[in-house]
Each structure stands twice: as C-alpha cells, then as structure tokens.
C-alpha positions in Angstrom: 19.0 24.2 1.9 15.5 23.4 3.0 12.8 26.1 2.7 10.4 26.5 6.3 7.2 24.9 6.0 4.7 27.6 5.0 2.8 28.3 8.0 -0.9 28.7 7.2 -2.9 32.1 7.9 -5.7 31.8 10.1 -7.9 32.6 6.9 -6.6 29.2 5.4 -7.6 27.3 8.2 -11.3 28.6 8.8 -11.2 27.9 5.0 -10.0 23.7 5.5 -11.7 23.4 8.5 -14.3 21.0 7.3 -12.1 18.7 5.8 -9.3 19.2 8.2 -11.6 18.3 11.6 -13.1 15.3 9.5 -9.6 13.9 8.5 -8.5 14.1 11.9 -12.1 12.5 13.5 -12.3 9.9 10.6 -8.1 8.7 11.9 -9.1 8.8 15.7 -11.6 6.2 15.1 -10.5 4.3 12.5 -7.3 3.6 14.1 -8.1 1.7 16.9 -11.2 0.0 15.2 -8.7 -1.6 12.5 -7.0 -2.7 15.0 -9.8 -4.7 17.0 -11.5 -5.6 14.0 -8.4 -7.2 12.7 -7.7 -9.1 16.1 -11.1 -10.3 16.3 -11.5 -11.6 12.8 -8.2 -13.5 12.8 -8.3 -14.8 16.6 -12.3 -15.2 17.1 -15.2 -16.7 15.7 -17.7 -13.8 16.5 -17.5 -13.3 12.8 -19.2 -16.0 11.6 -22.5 -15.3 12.2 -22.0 -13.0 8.8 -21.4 -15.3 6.3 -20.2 -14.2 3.1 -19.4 -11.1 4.8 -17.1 -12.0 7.0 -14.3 -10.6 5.7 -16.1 -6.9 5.6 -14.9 -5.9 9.4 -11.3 -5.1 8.6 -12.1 -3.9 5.1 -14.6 -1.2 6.1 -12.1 0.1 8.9 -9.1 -0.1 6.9 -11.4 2.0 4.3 -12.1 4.8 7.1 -8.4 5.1 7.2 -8.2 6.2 3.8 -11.1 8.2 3.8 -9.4 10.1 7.0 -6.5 10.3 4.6 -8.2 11.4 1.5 -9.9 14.3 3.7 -7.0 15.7 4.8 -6.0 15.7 1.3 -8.2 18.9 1.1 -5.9 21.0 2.9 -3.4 21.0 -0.1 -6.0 23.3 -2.2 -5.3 26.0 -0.3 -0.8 25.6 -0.2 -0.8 24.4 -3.4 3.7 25.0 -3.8 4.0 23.0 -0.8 5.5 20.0 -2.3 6.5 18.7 1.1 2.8 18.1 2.3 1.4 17.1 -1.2 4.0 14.1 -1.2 3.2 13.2 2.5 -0.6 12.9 2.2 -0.1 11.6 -1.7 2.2 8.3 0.4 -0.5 8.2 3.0 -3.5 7.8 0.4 -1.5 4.8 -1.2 -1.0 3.1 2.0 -4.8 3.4 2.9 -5.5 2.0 -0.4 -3.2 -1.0 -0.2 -4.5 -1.5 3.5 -8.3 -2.1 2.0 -6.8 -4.5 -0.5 -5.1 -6.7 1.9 -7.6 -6.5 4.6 -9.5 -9.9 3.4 -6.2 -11.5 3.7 -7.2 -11.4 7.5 -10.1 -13.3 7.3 -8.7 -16.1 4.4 -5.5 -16.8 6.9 -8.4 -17.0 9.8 -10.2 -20.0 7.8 -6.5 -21.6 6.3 -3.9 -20.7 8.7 -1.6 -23.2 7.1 -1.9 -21.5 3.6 1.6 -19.7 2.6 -0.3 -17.1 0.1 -2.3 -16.3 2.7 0.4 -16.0 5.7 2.1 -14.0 3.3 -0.6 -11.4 2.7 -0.9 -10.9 6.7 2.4 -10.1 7.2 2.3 -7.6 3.8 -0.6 -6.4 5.9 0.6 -6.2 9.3 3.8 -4.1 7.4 1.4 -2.1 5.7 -0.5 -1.3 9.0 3.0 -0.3 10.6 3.7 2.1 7.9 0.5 3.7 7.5 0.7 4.6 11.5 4.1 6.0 10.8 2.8 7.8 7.7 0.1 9.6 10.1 2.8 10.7 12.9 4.6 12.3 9.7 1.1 13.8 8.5 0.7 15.2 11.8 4.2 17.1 12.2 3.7 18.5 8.4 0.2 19.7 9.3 1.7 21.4 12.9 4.3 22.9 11.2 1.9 24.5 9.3 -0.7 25.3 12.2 -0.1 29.0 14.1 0.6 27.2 17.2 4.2 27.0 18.6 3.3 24.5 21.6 1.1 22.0 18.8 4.6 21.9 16.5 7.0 21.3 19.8 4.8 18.4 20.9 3.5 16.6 17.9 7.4 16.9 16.6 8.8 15.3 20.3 6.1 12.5 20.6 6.1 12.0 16.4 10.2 11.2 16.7 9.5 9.2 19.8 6.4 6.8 18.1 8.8 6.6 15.3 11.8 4.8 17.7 9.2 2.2 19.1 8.0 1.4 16.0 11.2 1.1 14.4 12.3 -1.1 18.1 9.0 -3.1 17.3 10.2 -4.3 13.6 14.0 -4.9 15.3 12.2 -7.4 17.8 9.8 -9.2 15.3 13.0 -9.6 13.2 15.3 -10.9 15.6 12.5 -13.2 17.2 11.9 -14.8 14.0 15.4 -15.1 12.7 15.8 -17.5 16.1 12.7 -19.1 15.6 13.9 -20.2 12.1 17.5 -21.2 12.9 18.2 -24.8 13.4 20.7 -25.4 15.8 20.8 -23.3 19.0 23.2 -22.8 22.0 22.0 -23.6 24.9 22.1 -20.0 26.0 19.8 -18.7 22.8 17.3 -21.7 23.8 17.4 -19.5 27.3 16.3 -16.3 25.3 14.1 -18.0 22.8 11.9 -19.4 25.6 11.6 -16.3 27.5 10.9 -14.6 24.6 8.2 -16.7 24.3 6.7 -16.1 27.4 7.0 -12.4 27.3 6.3 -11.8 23.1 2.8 -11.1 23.0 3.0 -8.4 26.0 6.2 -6.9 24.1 3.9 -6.9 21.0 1.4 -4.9 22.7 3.9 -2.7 24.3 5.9 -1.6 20.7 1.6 -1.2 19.2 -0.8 -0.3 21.4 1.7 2.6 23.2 2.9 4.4 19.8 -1.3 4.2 18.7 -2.4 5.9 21.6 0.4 8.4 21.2 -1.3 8.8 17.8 -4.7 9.1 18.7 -3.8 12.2 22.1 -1.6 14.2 18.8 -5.0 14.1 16.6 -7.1 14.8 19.1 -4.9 17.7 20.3 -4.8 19.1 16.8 -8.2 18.7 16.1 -8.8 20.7 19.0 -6.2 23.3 18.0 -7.6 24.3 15.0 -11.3 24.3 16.2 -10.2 27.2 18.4 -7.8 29.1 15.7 -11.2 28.8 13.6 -13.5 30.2 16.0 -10.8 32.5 17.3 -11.1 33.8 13.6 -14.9 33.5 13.4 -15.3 35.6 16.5 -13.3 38.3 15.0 -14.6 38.4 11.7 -17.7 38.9 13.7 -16.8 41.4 15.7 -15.1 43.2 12.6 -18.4 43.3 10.7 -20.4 44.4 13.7 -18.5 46.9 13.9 -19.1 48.0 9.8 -22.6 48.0 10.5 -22.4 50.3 13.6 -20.4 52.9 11.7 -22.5 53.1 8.5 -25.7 53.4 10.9 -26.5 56.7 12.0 
C-alpha cells in the first residue's frame, strides 16, 4: 500500500521558501517564453539580425526551465525519505537538460527545413517540450500534497489530471493526422477528413498547447502565492512569539 505524502510543517516551508518561490517564478516565465522563442525562431526571421547567435533564444529559455527545476530541487533537503518527490524533480531536471540540448535543433531546421537529422531533432524536441509540461503538472500535485493547504491539493490535483487528458488528446491527434498524411491511397471519405483537418490543424494545435500551459502557469502562480502566505503566516507568529519572550523577561 502507498504511504501519504508527508505533509510539510510550516517550519519546513519558511525554511525552502527561497528556493521554492524562485522555482515556481523561474517556470511561470520560462514557460511561455520557450514557447515564443521557439515559434519565432523556427517561423520568423527576426533572428537574424544575431548572427552566430541565433540559435541562443530557445536555448537560454529552455535553460530557465531547468534552472526553475533545479530550484525546486531544494525542497528535497528538508524531506529527505520522500522518495516520491526526489524521483519527480530528479525526471524533471533530465527533461530540462535534454530540452537545452535540442533547442538549437530549432534554429538548424529554421535554416534546412528539408534536412531529415534536423526534422528529427524538432520533433525529439517538440516530444521533449510535451513531457517536460507534463512533468511540471506532476511536480505541482507532489509539492501540494505536501503544502498545509486542503483547497491548493483539491485544485492543482483536478486541473493537473485534466492538463494531463489534453495533452495526452494532443499526441492522439498529431498521431492520427500524420498516419493519414503518410498513407498512400485514400477513400474518398478520409480525403474529406484529411482536408478539413487541414483547415482546422493549426487552431486544434493551439487549442491541445496553449490551454493545458495556461492551466500550468494559474497552478504555479496559485502555489506560489500559497506558500508566500503559510511563510508570513509563520513569520508573523514567530514574531509575535518572541515579543512576547521579551515582554515577560522585562520588568
């Protein structure tokens, strides 16, 4: 049987606060800007100007992502038996370091589209991107469940479950889109679906993405907020507590 998450104490948190609130900024930012970095890079020229450092866009946000991940790798110190959360941020750190190494595969397929090795690497990337936002949904319910707040674990676990359908729908549509696009012969009918498909794949695309990242990006923001006020809640009571030492050992 599965042993209950450990919750932390409020003494815990005040003590990862730093890293925690970092973590959770560095994601919120890095998210999104990964995202339009990547877009740009591969679908624009506004890179150009650059030069040899084109490629540097989508590797410097792709490296905030692990640096959000390797700061909420701090946390661990202070829970060190929970195996559960030390695997979870342990996958997430691998995925933000595989994410920095195939991030120049989006400017190299921008310059030689036609390139297989290069094709190849985008999609590796666009899988790895997919995963990673997965990874932080699943980073997200480990860290509530560990959080004092009942309301925090109920939502981050209901909208974590649901980001986790549409990105699993999202991976059943770019399948089935390309298996048609790759068959040979066609009914008539499937020609009907391809080409509407077609019409409609780039607003699908955005739907299965953009929806499950902003999902993302309200949970961390809601979390970060949750533990600024557990920790002040604490500081304000240590406070108080030591204020009143002082008053009793006065005369």
């Amino acid at each position: 049987m599965d042993q209950p998450a450990p919750i932390a104490s409020r003494e815990e948190l005040l003590l990862n606060l730093d890293p925690v609130v970092r973590g959770l900024s560095c994601l919120f930012w890095a998210l999104p800007l990964c995202l339009i970095t990547s877009v740009q890079v591969a679908l624009t020229d506004w890179y150009r100007p650059l030069g040899g450092l084109a490629f540097s866009p989508p590797t410097i946000s792709a490296l905030l992502i692990w640096l959000g991940f390797r700061q909420l790798s701090s946390f661990r110190s202070q829970i060190r038996a929970d195996l559960q959360w030390r695997q979870s941020i342990e996958r997430s750190e691998i995925f933000g370091l595989v994410g920095v190494g195939l991030s120049p595969f989006v400017y190299w397929w921008s310059r030689f589209p036609n390139v297989e090795y290069f094709t190849a690497g985008m999609v590796l990337m666009g899988l790895n991107g997919l995963a990673s936002l997965y990874q932080v949904n699943h980073n997200l319910r480990c860290l509530s469940e560990r959080i004092p707040d009942e309301s925090l674990r109920e939502e981050v676990r209901f909208f974590s479950y649901l980001n986790t359908c549409l990105l699993w729908l999202g991976l059943a549509f770019v399948a089935a889109y390309s298996a048609l696009v790759a068959s040979q012969a066609l009914p008539n009918s499937m020609m009907g679906l391809l080409f509407t498909l077609n019409l409609v794949r780039q607003w699908l695309l955005l739907f299965f993405l953009l929806w499950p990242l902003s999902i993302t990006m309200s949970m961390i923001w809601k979390t970060k907020r949750v533990v600024f006020i557990l920790a002040g809640s604490l500081a304000h009571n240590r406070y108080e507590s030591a204020w009143t030492e002082v008053e009793a050992d006065s005369p």
